[in-house]
mmCIF file of the C-alpha atoms, coordinates in Angstrom:
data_MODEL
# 
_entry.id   MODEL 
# 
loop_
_atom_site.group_PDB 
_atom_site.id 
_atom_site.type_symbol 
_atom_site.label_atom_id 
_atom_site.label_alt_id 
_atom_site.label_comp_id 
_atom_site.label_asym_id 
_atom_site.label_entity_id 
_atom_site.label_seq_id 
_atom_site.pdbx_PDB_ins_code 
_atom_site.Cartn_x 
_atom_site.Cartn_y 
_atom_site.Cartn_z 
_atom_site.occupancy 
_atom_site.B_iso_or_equiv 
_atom_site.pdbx_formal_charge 
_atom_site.auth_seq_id 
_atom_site.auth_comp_id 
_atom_site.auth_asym_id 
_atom_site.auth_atom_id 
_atom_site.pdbx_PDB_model_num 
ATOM 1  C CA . UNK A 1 1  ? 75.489 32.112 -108.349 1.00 0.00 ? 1  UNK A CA 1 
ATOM 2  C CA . UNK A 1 2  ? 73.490 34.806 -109.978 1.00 0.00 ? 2  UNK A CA 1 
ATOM 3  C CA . UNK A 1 3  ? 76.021 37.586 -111.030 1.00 0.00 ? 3  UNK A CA 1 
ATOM 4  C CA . UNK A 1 4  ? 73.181 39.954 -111.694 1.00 0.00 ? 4  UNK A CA 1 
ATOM 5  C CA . UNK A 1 5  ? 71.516 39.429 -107.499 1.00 0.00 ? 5  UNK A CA 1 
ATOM 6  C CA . UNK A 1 6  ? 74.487 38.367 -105.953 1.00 0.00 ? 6  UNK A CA 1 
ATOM 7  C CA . UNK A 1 7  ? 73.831 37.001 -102.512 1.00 0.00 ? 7  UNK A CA 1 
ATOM 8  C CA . UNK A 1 8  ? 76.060 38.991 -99.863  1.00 0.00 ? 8  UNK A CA 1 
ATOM 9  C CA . UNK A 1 9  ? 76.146 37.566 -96.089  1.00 0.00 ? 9  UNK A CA 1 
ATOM 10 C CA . UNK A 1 10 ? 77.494 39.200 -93.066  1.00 0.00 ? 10 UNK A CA 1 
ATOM 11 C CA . UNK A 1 11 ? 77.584 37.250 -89.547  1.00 0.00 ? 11 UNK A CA 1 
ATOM 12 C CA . UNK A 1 12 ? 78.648 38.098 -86.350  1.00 0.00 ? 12 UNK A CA 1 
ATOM 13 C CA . UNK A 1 13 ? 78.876 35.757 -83.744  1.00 0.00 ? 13 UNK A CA 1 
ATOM 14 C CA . UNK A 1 14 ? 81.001 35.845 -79.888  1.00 0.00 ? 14 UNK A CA 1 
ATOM 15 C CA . UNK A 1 15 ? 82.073 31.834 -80.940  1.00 0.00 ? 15 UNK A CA 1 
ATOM 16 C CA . UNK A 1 16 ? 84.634 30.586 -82.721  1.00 0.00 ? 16 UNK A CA 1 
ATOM 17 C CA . UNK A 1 17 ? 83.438 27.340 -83.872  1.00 0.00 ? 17 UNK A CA 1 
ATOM 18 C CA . UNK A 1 18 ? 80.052 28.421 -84.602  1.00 0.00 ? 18 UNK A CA 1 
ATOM 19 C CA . UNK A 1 19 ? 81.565 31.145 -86.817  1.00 0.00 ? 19 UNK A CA 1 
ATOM 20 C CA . UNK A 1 20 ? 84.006 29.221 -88.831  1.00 0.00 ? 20 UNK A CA 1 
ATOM 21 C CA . UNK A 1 21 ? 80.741 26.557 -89.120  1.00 0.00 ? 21 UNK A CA 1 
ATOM 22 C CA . UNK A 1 22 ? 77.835 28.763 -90.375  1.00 0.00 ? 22 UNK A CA 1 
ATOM 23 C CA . UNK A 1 23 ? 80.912 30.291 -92.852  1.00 0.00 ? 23 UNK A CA 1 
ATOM 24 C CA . UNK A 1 24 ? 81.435 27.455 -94.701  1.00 0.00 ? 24 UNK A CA 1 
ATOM 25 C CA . UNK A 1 25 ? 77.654 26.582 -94.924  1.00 0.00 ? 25 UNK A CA 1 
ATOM 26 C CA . UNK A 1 26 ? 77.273 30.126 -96.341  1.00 0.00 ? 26 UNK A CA 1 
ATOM 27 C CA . UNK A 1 27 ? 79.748 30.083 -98.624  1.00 0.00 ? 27 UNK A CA 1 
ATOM 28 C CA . UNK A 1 28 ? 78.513 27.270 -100.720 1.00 0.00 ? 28 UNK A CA 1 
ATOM 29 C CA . UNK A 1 29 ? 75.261 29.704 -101.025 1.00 0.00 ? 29 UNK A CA 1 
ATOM 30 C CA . UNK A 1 30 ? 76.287 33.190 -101.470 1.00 0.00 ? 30 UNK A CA 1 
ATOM 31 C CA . UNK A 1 31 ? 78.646 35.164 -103.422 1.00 0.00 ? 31 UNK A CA 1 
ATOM 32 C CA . UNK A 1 32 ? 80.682 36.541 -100.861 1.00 0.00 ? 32 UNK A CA 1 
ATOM 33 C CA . UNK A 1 33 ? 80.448 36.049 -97.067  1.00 0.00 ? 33 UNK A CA 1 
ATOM 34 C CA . UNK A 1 34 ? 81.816 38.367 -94.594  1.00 0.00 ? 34 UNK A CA 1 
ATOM 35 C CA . UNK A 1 35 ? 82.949 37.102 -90.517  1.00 0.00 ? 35 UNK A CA 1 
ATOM 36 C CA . UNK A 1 36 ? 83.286 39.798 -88.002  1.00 0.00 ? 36 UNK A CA 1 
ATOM 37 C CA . UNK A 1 37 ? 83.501 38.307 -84.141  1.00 0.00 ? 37 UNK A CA 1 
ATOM 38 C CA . UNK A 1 38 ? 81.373 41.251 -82.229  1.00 0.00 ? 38 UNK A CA 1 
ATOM 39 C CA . UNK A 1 39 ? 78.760 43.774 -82.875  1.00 0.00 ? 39 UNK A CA 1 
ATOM 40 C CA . UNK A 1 40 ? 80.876 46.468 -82.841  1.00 0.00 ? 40 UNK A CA 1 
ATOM 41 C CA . UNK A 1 41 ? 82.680 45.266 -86.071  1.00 0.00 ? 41 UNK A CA 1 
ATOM 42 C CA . UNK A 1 42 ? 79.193 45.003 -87.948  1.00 0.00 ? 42 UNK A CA 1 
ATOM 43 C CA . UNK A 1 43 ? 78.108 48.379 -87.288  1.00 0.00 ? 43 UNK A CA 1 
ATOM 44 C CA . UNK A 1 44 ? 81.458 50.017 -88.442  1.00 0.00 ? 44 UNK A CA 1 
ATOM 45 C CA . UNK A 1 45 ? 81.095 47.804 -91.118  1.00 0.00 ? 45 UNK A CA 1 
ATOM 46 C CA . UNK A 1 46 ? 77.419 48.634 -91.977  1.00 0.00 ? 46 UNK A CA 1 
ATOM 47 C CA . UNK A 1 47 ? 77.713 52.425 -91.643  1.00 0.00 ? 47 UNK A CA 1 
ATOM 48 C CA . UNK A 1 48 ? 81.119 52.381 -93.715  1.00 0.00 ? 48 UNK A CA 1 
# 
């Protein structure tokens, strides 16, 4: 990957298997891929 526009991911989904599916699919593309299971958890993580 580009060090210089790295490519930063963050899915939330209510489903296991479709989590731990479009994670590894991700992760071959970006630089760093973050899983949270409900909205919630994204926007504590997007206003933090």
């Amino acid at each position: 990957m580009d060090n210089m526009n790295p490519i930063r991911v963050l899915l939330a989904d209510d489903h296991t298997i479709l989590r731990q599916g479009l994670r590894r699919l991700l992760e071959s593309h970006a630089d760093r891929v973050t899983v949270k299971c409900c909205g919630r958890e994204i926007f504590r993580r997007l206003i933090s």
